[in-house]
C-alpha positions in Angstrom: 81.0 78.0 103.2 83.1 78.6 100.2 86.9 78.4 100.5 88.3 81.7 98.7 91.5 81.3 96.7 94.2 83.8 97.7 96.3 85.4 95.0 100.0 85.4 95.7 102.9 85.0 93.8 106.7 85.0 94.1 108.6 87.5 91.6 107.8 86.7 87.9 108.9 88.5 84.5 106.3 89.5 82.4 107.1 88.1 78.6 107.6 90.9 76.6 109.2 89.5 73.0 105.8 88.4 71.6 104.6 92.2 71.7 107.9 93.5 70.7 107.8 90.9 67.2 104.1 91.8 66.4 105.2 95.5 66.1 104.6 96.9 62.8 107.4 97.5 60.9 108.2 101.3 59.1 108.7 101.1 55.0 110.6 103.1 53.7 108.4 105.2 52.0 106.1 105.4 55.1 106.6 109.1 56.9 108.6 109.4 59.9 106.7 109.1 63.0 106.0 112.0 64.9 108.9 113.4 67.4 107.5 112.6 70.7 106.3 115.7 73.1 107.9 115.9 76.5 105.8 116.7 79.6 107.4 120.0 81.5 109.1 118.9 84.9 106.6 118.8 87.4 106.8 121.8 89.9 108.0 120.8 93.5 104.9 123.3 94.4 102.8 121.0 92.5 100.0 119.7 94.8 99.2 115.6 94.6 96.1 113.6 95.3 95.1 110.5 96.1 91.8 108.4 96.6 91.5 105.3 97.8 88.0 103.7 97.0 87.6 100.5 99.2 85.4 97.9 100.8 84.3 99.8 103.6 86.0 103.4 103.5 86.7 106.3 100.7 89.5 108.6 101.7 91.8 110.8 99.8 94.4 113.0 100.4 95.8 115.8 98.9 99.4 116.8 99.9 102.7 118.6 98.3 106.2 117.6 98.0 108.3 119.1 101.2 112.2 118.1 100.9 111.8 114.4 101.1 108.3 113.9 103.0 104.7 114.7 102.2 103.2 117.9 103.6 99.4 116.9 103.7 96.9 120.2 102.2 93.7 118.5 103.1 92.3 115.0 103.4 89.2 113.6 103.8 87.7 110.0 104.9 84.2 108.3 105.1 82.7 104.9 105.8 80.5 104.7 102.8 79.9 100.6 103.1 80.6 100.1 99.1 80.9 96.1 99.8 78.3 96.0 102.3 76.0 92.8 100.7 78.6 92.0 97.9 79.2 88.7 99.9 75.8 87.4 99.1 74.8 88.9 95.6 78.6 89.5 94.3 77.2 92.9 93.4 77.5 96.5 94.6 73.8 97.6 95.9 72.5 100.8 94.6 72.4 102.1 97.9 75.9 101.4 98.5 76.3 103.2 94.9 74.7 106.4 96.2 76.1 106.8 99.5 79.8 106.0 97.6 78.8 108.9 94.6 77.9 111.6 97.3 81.2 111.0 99.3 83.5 111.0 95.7 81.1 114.3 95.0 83.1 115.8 97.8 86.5 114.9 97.0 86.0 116.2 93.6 84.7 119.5 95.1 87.8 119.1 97.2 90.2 118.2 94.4 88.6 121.6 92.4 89.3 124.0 95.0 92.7 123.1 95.4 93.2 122.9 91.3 94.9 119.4 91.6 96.3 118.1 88.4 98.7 115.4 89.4 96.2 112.3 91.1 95.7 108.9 90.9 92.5 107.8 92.0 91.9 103.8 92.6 89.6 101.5 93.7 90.5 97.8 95.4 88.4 94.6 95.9 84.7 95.4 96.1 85.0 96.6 92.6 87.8 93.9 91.7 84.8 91.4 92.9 81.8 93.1 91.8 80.4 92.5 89.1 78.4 95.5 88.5 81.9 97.2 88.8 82.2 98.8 85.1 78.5 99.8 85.2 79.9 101.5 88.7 82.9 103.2 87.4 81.0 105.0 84.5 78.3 106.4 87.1 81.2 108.0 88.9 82.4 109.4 85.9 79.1 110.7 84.6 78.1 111.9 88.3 81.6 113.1 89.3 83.7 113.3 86.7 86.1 111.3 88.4 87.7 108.4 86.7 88.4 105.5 89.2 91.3 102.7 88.2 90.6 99.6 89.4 93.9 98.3 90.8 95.5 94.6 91.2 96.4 92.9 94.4 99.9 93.1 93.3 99.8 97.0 93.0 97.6 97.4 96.5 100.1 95.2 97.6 103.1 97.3 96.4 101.9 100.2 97.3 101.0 99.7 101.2 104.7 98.3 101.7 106.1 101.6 99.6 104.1 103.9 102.7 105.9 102.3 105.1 109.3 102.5 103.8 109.9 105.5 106.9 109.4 102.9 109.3 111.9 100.0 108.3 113.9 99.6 111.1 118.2 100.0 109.2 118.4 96.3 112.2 115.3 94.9 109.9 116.7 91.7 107.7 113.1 90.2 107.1 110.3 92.6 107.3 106.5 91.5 106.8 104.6 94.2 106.0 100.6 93.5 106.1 97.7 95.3 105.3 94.1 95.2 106.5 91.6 96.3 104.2 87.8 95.9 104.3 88.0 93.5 101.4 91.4 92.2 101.4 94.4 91.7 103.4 97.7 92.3 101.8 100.6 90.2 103.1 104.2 90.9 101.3 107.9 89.2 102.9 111.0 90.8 102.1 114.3 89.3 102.4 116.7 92.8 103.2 120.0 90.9 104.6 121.7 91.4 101.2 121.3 95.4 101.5 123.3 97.4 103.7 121.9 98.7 106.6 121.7 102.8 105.7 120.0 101.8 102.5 117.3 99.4 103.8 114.6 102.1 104.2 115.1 103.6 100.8 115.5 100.0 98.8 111.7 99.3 100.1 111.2 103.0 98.4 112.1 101.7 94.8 109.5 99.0 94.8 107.2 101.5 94.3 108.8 100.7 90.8 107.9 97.1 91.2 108.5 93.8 93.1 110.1 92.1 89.9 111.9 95.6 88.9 115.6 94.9 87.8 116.6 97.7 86.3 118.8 99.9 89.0 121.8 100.0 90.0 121.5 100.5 93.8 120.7 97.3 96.3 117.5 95.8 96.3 115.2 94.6 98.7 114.3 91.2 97.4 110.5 90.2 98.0 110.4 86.5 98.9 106.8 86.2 98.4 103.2 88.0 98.4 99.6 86.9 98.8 96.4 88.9 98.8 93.9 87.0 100.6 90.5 88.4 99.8 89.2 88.7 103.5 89.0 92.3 105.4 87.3 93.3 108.4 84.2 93.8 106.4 84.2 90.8 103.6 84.9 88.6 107.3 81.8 90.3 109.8 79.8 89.3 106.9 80.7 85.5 106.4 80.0 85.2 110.5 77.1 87.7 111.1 74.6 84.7 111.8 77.0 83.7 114.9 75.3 85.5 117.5 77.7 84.7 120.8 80.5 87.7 121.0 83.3 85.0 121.9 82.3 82.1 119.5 81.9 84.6 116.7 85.4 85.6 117.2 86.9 82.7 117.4 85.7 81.4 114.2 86.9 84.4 112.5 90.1 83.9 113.5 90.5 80.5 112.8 88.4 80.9 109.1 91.8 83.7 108.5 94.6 81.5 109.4 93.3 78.6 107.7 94.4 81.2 104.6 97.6 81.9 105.4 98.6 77.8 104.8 99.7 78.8 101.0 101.6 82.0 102.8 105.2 80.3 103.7 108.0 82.5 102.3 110.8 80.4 104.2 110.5 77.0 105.6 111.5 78.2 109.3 109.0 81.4 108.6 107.3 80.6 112.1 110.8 80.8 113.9 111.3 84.2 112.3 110.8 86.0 115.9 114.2 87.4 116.2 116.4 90.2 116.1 116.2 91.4 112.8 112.8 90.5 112.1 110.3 93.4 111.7 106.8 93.4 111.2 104.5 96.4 110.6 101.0 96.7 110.5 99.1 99.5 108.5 95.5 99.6 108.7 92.5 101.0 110.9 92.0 97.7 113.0 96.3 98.4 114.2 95.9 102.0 114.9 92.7 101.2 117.0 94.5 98.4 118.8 97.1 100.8 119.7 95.6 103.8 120.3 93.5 101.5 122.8 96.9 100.4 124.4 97.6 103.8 124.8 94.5 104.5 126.6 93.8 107.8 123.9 90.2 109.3 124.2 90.8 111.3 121.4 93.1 109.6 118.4 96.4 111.1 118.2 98.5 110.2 114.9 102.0 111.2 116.7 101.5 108.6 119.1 100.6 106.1 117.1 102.6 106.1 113.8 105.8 104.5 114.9 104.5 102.5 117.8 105.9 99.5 118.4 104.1 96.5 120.3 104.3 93.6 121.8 102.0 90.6 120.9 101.5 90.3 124.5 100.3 94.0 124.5 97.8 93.7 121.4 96.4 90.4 123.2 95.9 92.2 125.9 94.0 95.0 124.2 91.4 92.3 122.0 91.1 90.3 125.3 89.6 93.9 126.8 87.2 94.3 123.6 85.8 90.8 124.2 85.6 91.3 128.0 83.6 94.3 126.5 81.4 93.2 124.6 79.2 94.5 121.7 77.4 96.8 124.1 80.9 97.9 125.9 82.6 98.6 122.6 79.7 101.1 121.1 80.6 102.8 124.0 84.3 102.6 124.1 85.5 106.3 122.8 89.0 104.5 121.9 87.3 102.3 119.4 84.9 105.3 117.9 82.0 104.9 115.9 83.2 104.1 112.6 85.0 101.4 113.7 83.3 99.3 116.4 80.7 97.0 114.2 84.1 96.2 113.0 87.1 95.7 115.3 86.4 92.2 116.4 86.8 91.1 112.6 90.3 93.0 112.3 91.1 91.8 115.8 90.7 88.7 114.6 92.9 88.6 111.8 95.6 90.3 113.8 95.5 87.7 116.3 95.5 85.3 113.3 98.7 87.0 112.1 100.3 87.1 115.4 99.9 83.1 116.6 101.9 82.3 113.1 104.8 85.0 113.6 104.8 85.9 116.9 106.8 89.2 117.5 108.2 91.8 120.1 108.5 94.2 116.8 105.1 95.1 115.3 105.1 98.8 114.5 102.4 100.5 113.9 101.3 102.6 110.8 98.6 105.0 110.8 99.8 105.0 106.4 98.7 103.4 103.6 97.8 103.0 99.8 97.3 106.6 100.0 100.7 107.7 101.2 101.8 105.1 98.6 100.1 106.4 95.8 101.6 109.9 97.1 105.2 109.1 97.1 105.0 107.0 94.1 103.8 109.8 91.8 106.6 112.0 93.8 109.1 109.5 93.2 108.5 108.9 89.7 108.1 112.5 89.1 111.2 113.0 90.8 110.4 116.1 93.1 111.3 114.3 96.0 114.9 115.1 97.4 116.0 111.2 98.2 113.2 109.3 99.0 111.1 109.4 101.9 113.4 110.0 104.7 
């Protein structure tokens, strides 16, 4: 089994001298260039969009501007299985191709009725790995009219820790924020001690501008170190799906994940982080599962679980029931609902991967993501926002 290479990186300056000298100079005799054309201020009425293309899931959201939140219009999410075989043949199947088209068909009809103009619509590591990707994006275009970005880790990164800005603790000093994808898992460290307490949520804000942004004058929320490591609850079922006992299966998962967080050491005491001060929050569908499991919900409830904070005793608790299960218990399970179950013991995994190396009493829970960050990012920058997202 190949050993994948996680990209990480602690903050680093672009070079930007070399482009600046090859500009080419203006003669004298040369016209004058053309004055540039300003945009018109966006509208606060303005509605936004954004698609997130994944792994396993497409889901988009279309939402407006309200004081300094998001006041969602309409949304819409579907497992279409994009990277379902791209372990094996490092391609996207044209099945996976077709069922992906039909669901962006939707979103576009969605995006139409609405008459959306502001939108960012990206795609993360299936088409970051495939390598049918390009031939991909201009189907979507000629089927949809949709034009899909393919994002970097960094960005995905970025942008998941930007959606939880409204749930940094003002107490949190070091906050982890990860992110389990179907294809990736995002892990970013900040160091916050430096920024005073009433500013802490809105310094994770302005990273939307970037993690090695300098230019501001407010206090910033230093990130110590990043890594995307390209395993998610799908890419990982797949590399054990010939494991056939429930337990065994599991336990090789996890272990396969934490062998990848060796090159993931912001601090040398990171381990002994557990303390006040010390904040770690979860976005993805295998954390809002967990909790919504802990809660005992039959039907999902987003108020309950955005916010919630757990225990790691609590979240053991909950993947030692889905093993006690089994794979027959969990397709019945109406916590863990269909969409989820084939892959719950993968994210489980990881979580519990996550949680033996920084063991916490602080893990809250987001039921947000790159969508919300693409949201408040275009707000942001657009500057129809009141003061951030708070």
């Amino acid at each position: 089994m190949g050993r994948r290479r996680p990209r990480r990186g602690k903050s680093k300056q672009g070079n930007q001298s070399q482009s600046a000298a090859a500009a080419p100079r203006i003669s004298a005799v040369s016209p004058p260039p053309p004055a540039p054309t300003t945009s018109p201020r966006p509208d606060p009425a303005d509605l936004y969009a954004a698609l997130d293309l994944g792994t396993n899931s497409c889901r988009m959201l279309i939402a407006q501007p309200k004081g300094n939140q998001l006041h969602v219009v309409d949304s819409f999410s579907k497992s279409v299985q994009l990277g379902l075989g791209l372990e094996s043949s490092g391609r996207l199947s044209r099945q996976s191709m077709a069922r992906t088209v039909a669901a962006l068909k939707i979103c576009k009809n969605k995006l139409q009725r609405h008459d959306v103009k502001r939108m960012r619509l990206v795609a993360t590591e299936a088409c970051r790995r495939a390598t049918n990707a390009v031939e991909f994006i201009s189907v979507v275009k000629r089927e949809t009219g949709l034009a899909l970005e393919i994002i970097e880790p960094e960005e995905e990164a970025r942008l998941a820790v930007v959606a939880c800005a409204p749930l940094v603790s003002t107490r949190t000093e070091q906050l982890l924020v990860v992110d389990i994808g179907g294809g990736s898992t995002e892990l970013v460290w900040i160091d916050l001690s430096r920024v005073p307490r009433v500013e802490r949520p809105r310094a994770i804000m302005r990273l939307h501008q970037g993690f090695d942004h300098h230019d501001t004058i407010f206090p910033k929320a230093k990130v110590v170190d990043w890594i995307s490591i390209p395993l998610g609850v799908a890419t990982l079922k797949d590399l054990y799906r010939d494991v056939l006992d429930d337990g065994a299966r599991f336990a090789l998962m996890s272990w396969y994940f934490e062998e990848q967080l060796a090159e993931f050491s912001p601090y040398d005491d990171a381990a002994d982080q557990a303390r006040d001060g010390f904040q770690i929050i979860g976005t993805s569908g295998t954390v809002t599962t967990v909790a919504a499991s802990h809660l005992g919900l039959r039907r999902y409830d987003r108020n309950k679980v955005d916010g919630l904070r757990m225990t790691s005793d609590q979240i053991d608790s909950v993947i030692q029931d889905y093993l006690s299960l089994g794979p027959v218990g969990r397709r019945r399970d109406p916590r863990i609902g269909r969409d989820r179950q084939s892959l719950i013991m993968s994210g489980a995994a990881i979580l519990q991967a996550l949680l033996r190396a920084w063991p916490t009493d602080r893990l809250s829970v987001a039921d947000r993501g790159l969508r919300e960050g693409l949201l408040y990012a275009q707000m942001s920058s657009d500057g129809v926002l009141e003061d951030g997202p708070f």
